[in-house]
MIRO-849679 format. One record per residue (C-alpha): residue in one letter; x, y, z; residue number from 0. Coordinates in nm, 2 decimals, decimal comma. Example, Ala and Ser with C-alpha at 12.3 -4.5 7.8 and 13.67 -1.06 7.14 Angstrom:
// MIRO-849679
<r><res>a</res><u>1,23</u><v>-0,45</v><w>0,78</w><n>0</n></r>
<r><res>s</res><u>1,37</u><v>-0,11</v><w>0,71</w><n>1</n></r>
// end
This chain:
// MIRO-849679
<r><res>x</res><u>0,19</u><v>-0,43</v><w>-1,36</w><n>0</n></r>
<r><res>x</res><u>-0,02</u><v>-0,50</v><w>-1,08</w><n>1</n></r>
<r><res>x</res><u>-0,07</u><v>-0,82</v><w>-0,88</w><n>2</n></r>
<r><res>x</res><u>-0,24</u><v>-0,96</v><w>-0,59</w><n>3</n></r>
<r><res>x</res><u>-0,06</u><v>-1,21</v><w>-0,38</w><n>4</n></r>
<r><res>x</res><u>-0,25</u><v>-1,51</v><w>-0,37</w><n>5</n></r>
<r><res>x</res><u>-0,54</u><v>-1,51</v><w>-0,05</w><n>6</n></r>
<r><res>x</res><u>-0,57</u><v>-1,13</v><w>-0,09</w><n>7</n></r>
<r><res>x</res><u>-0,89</u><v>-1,06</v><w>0,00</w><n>8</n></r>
<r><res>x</res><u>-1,05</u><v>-0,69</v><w>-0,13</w><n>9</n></r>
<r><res>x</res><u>-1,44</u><v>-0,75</v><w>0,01</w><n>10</n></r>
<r><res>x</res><u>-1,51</u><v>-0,44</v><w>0,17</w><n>11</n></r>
<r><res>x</res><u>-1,22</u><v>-0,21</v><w>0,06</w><n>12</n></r>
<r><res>x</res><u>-1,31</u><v>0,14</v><w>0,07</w><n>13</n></r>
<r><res>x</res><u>-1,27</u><v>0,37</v><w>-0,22</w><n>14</n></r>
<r><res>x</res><u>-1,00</u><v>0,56</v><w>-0,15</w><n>15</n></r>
<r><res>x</res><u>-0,81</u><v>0,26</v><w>-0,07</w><n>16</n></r>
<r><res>x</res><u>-0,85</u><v>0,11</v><w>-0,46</w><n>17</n></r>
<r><res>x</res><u>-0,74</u><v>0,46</v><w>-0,57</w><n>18</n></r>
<r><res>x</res><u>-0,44</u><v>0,47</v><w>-0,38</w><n>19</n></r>
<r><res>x</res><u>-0,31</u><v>0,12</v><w>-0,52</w><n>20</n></r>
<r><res>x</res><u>-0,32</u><v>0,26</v><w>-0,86</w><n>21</n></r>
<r><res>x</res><u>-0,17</u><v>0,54</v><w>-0,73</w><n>22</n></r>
<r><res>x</res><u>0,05</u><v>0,26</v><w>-0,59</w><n>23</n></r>
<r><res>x</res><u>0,08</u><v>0,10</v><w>-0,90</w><n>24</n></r>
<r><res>x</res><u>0,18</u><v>0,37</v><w>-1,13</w><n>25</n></r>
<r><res>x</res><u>0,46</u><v>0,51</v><w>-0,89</w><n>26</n></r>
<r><res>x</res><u>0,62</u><v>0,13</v><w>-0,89</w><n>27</n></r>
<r><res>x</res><u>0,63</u><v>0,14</v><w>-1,28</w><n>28</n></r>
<r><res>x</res><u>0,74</u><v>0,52</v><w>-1,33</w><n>29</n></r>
<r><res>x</res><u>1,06</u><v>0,35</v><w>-1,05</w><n>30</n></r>
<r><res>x</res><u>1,12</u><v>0,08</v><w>-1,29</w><n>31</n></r>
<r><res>x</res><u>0,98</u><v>-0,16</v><w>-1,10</w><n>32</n></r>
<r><res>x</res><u>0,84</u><v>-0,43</v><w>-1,26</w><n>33</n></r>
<r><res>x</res><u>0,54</u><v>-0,53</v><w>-1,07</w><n>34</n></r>
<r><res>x</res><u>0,36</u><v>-0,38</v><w>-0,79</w><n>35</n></r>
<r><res>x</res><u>0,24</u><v>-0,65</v><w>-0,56</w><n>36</n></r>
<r><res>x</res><u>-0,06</u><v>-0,60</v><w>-0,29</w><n>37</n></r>
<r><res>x</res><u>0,01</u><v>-0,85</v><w>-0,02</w><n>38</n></r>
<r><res>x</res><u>-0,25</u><v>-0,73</v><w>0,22</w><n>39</n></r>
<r><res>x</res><u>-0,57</u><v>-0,58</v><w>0,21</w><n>40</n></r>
<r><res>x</res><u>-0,89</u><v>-0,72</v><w>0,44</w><n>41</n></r>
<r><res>x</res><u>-0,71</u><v>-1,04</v><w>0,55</w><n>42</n></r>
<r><res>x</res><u>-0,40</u><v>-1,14</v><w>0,72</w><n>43</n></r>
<r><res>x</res><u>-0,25</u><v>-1,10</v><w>1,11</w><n>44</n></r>
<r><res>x</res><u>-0,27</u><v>-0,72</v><w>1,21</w><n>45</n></r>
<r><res>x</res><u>-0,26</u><v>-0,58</v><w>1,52</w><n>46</n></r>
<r><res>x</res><u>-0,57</u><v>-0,46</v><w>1,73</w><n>47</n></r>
<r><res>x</res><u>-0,75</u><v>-0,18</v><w>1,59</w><n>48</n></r>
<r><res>x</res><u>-0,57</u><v>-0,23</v><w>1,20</w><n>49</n></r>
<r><res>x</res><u>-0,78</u><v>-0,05</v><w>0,95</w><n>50</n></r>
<r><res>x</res><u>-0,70</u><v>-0,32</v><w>0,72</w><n>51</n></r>
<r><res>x</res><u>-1,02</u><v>-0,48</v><w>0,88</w><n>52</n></r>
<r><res>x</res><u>-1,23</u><v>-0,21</v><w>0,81</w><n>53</n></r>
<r><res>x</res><u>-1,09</u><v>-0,20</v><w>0,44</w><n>54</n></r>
<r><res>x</res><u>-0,88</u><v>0,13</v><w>0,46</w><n>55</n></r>
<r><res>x</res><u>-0,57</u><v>0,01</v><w>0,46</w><n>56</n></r>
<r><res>x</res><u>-0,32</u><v>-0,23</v><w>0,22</w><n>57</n></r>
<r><res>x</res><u>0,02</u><v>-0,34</v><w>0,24</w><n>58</n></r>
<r><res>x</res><u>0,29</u><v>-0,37</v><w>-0,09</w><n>59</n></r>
<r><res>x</res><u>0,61</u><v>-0,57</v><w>-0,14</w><n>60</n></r>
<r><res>x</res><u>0,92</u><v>-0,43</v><w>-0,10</w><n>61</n></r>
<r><res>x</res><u>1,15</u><v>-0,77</v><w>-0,14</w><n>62</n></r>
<r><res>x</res><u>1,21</u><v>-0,68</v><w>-0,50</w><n>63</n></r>
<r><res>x</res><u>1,37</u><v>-0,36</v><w>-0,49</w><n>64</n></r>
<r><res>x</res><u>1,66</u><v>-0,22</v><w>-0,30</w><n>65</n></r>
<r><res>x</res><u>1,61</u><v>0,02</v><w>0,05</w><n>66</n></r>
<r><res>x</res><u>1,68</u><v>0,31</v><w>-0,10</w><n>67</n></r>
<r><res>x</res><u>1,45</u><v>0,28</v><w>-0,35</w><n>68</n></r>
<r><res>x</res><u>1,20</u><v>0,15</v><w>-0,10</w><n>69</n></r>
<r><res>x</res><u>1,24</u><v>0,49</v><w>0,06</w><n>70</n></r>
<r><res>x</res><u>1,21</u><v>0,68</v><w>-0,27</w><n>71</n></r>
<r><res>x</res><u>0,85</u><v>0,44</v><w>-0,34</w><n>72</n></r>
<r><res>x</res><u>0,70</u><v>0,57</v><w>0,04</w><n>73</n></r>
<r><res>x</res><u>0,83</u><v>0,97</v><w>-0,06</w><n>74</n></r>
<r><res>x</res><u>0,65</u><v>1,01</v><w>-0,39</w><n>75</n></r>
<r><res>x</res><u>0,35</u><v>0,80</v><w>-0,22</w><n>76</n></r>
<r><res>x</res><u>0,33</u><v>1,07</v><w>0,02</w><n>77</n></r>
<r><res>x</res><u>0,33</u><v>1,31</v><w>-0,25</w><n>78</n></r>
<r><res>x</res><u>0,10</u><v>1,18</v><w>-0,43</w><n>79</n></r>
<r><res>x</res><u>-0,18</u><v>1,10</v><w>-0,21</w><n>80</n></r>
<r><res>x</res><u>-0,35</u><v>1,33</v><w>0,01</w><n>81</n></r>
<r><res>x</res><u>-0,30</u><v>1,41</v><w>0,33</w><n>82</n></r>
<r><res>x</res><u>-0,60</u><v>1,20</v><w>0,43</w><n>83</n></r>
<r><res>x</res><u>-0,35</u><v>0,85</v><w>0,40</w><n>84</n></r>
<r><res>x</res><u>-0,05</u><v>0,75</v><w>0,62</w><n>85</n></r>
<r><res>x</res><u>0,23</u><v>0,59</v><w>0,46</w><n>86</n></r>
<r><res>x</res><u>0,48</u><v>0,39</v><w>0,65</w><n>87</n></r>
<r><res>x</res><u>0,81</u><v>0,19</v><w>0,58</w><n>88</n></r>
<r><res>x</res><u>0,79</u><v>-0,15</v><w>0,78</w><n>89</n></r>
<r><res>x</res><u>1,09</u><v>-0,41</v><w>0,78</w><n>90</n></r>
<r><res>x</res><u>0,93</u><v>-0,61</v><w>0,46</w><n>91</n></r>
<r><res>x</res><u>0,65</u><v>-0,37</v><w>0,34</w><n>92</n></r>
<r><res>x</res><u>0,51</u><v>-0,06</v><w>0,28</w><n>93</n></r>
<r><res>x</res><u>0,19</u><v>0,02</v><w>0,48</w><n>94</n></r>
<r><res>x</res><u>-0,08</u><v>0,30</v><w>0,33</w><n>95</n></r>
<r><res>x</res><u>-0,39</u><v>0,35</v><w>0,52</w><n>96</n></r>
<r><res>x</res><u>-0,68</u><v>0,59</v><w>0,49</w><n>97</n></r>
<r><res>x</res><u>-0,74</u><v>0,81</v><w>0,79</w><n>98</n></r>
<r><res>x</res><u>-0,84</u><v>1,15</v><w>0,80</w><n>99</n></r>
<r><res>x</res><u>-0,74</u><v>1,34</v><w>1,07</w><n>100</n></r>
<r><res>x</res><u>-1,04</u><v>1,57</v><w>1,10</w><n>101</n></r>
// end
């Protein structure tokens, strides 16, 4: 199931960025994991230059599932979205942004 933390803002979010959290969404349930939270999208602290300003980029919860299956979640993101998004492990998140590299 997905959810939005509360004080998610989605104003601005580009296209490819809603497709990749039900992307998102369906990889948490096909891992068993209950819900797929979006705790970030066009609010929040992010460093300078963050496309999560510019609505291309979104952060999930990780805090209710173990590391290795934190890992597992980021792989078959990468292998399910194109190689037009970056997906990153942080300490307590994953990180998926939109940026084509041509």
């Amino acid at each position: 199931m997905l959810k939005f933390k509360p004080g998610v803002k989605i104003a601005g979010v580009r296209p490819e960025i809603a497709l990749a959290i039900h992307v998102a969404d369906d990889i948490y349930g096909m891992n068993d994991i209950a819900t797929c939270v979006v705790t970030s999208v066009t609010e929040g602290k992010h460093g300078f230059g963050s496309l999560h300003f510019s609505g291309a980029a979104f952060d999930l919860r990780v805090s209710n599932f173990k590391t290795w299956k934190q890992r597992h979640v980021v792989d078959e993101l990468r292998e399910h979205l194109t190689d037009e998004f970056d997906v990153v492990l942080e300490k307590d998140h994953i990180h998926v942004e939109f940026q084509p590299k041509n």
